[in-house]
C-alpha positions as CSV (number, residue, x, y, z in Angstrom):
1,X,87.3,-57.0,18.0
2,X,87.4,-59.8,20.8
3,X,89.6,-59.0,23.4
4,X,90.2,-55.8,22.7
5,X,89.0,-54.2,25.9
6,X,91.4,-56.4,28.3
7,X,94.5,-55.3,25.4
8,X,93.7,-51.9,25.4
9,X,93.5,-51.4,29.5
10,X,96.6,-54.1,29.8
11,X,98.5,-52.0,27.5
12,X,97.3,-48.9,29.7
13,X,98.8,-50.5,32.5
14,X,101.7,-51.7,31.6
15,X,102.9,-48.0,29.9
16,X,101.4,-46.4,33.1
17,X,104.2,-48.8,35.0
18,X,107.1,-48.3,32.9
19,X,106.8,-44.5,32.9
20,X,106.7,-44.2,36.3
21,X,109.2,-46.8,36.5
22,X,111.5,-44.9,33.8
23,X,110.8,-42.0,36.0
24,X,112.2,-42.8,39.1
25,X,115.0,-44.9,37.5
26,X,115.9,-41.0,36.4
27,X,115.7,-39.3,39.4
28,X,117.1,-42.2,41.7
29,X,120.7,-41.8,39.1
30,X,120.4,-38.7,40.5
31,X,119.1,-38.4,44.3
32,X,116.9,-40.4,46.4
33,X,113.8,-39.0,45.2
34,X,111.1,-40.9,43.6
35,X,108.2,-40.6,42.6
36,X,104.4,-42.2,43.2
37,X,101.5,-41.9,41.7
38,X,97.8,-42.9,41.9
39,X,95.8,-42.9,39.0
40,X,92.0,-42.5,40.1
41,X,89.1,-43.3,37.5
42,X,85.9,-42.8,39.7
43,X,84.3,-42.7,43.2
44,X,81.8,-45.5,44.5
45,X,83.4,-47.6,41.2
46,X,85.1,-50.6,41.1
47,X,88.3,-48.6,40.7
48,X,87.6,-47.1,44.0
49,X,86.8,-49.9,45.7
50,X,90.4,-51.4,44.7
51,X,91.9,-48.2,46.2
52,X,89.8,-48.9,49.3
53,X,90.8,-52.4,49.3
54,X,94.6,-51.2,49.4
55,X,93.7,-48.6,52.1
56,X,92.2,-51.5,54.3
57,X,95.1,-53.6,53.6
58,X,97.6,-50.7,54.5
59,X,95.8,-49.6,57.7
60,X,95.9,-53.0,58.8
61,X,99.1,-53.8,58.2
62,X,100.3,-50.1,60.0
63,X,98.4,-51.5,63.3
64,X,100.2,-55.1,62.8
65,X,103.5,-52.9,63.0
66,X,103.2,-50.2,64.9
67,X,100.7,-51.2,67.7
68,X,100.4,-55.0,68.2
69,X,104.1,-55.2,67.4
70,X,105.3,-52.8,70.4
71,X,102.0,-54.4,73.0
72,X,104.2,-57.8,72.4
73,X,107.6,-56.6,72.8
74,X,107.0,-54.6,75.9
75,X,104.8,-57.8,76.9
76,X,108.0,-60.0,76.0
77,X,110.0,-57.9,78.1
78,X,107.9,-57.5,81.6
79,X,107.5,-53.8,81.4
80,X,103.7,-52.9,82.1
81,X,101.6,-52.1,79.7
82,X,97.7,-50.8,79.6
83,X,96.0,-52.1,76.5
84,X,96.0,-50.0,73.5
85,X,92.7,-49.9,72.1
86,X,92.9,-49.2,68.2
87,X,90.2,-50.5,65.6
88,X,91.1,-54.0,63.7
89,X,89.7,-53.7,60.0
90,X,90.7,-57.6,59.5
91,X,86.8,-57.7,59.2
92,X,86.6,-55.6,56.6
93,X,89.3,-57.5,54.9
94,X,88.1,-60.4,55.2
95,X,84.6,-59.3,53.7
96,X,86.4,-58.3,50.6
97,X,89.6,-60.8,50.3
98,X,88.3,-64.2,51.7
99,X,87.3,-67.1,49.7
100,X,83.2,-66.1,49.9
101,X,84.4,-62.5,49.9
102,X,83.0,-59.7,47.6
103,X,85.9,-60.5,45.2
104,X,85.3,-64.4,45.1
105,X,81.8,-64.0,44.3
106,X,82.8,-61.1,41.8
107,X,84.7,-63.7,39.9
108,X,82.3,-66.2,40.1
109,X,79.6,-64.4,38.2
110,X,81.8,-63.3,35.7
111,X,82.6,-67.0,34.9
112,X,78.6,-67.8,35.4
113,X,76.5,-67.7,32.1
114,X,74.4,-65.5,32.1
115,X,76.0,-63.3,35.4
116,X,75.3,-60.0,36.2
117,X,75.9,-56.8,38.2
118,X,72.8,-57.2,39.8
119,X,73.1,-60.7,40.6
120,X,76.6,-60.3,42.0
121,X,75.1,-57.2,44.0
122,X,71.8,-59.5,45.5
123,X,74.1,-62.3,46.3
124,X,77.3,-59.9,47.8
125,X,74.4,-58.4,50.2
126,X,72.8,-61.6,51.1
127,X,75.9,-62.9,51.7
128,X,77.3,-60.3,54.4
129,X,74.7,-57.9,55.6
130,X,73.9,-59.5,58.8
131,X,74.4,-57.9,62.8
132,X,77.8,-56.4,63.3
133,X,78.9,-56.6,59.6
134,X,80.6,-54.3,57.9
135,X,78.0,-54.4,54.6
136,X,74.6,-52.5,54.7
137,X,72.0,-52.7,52.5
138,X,71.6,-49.5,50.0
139,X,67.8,-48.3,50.5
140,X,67.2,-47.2,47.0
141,X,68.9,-49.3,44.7
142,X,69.2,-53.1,45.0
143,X,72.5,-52.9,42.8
144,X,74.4,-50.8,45.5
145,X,75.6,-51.6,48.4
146,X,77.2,-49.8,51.6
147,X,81.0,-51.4,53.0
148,X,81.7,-48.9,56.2
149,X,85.6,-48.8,55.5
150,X,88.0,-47.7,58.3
151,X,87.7,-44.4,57.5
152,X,84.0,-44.1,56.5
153,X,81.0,-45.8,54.7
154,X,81.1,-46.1,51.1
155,X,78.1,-46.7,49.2
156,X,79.4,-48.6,46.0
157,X,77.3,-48.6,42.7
158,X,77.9,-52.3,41.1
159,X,77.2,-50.9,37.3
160,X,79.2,-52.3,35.1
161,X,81.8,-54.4,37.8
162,X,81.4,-57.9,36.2
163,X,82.7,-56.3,32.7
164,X,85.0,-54.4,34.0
165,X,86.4,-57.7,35.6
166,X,86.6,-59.7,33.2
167,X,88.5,-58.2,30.5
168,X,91.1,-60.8,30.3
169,X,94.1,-60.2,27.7
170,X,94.1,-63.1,25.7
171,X,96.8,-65.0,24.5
172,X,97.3,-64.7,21.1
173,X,97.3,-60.9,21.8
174,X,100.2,-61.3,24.2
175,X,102.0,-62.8,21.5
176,X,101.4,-60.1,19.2
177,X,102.3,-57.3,21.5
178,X,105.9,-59.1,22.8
179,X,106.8,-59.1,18.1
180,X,105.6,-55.3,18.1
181,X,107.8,-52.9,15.8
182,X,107.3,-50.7,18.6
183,X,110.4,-51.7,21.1
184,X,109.0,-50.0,24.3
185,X,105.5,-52.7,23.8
186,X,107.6,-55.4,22.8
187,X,110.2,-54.7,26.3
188,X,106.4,-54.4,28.4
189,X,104.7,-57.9,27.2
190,X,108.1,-60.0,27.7
């Protein structure tokens, strides 16, 4: 049935969101406990890469907050100050988030006829493994790849990225799912 990947994993999603949601909208009544969680499909994945991705962006931002933010207050305010050395990851985020990024060029072969893991993989690699970049080459495989993260290297397998990305929900199912006779689908799709 067409479409019935992206409906399944949207619906997924969405039920995954309102539990947790219903969850904490329970125990927050009743304290100020909540709850988080992280659902985890696979290592050098797709998925993981994502969680990666978030990881990047968090680390980053903790640096933007905690270290660069004090350096220009005590700046701002005369008091000496020896540099605080800390590593930046904006490279790393950049590689993956900017508009040739690994996610750009993701996209791009899913909309390309005829795109493929491998050809998303050859062009990723050509793209950004160069001196002082944070994307290596994977010996073995030309369908992997290597993105040395904050907190390590990952070697990433591209099998199966492009589908996995482009499972869109279509429209017509959206409609269907907001007139279910099941109220708790309905409340997720409006």
């Amino acid at each position: 049935v067409r479409g019935a990947d992206g409906t399944s994993k949207n619906l997924y999603v969405r039920v995954f969101d309102w539990l947790v949601e219903s969850i904490n909208a329970t125990i927050n009544a009743a304290s100020t406990y909540h709850i988080d969680l992280l659902d985890i499909f696979g290592f050098e994945s797709f998925e993981q890469l994502c969680i990666n991705y978030t990881n990047e962006a968090l680390q980053q931002k903790f640096c933007q907050d905690v270290f660069k933010s004090v350096m220009d207050e005590y700046k701002s305010e005369g008091l000496p100050l020896d540099s605080i050395k800390f590593p930046d990851n904006q490279v790393v985020l950049a590689t993956i988030q900017s508009r040739s990024g690994l996610l750009a060029l993701l996209n791009e072969e899913c909309l390309r006829p005829g795109g493929s893991d491998a050809s998303f993989a050859s062009k990723f690699t050509s793209a950004y493994v160069k001196k002082d970049s944070p994307v290596k080459r994977d010996r073995k495989e030309d369908i992997k790849f290597v993105v040395c993260h904050y907190a390590e290297e990952v070697c990433y397998d591209a099998t199966g990225w492009c589908d996995k990305n482009k499972d869109a929900l279509l429209a017509d199912m959206v409609k269907i799912l907001e007139s279910s006779s099941s109220e708790v689908v309905a409340l997720m799709f409006k």
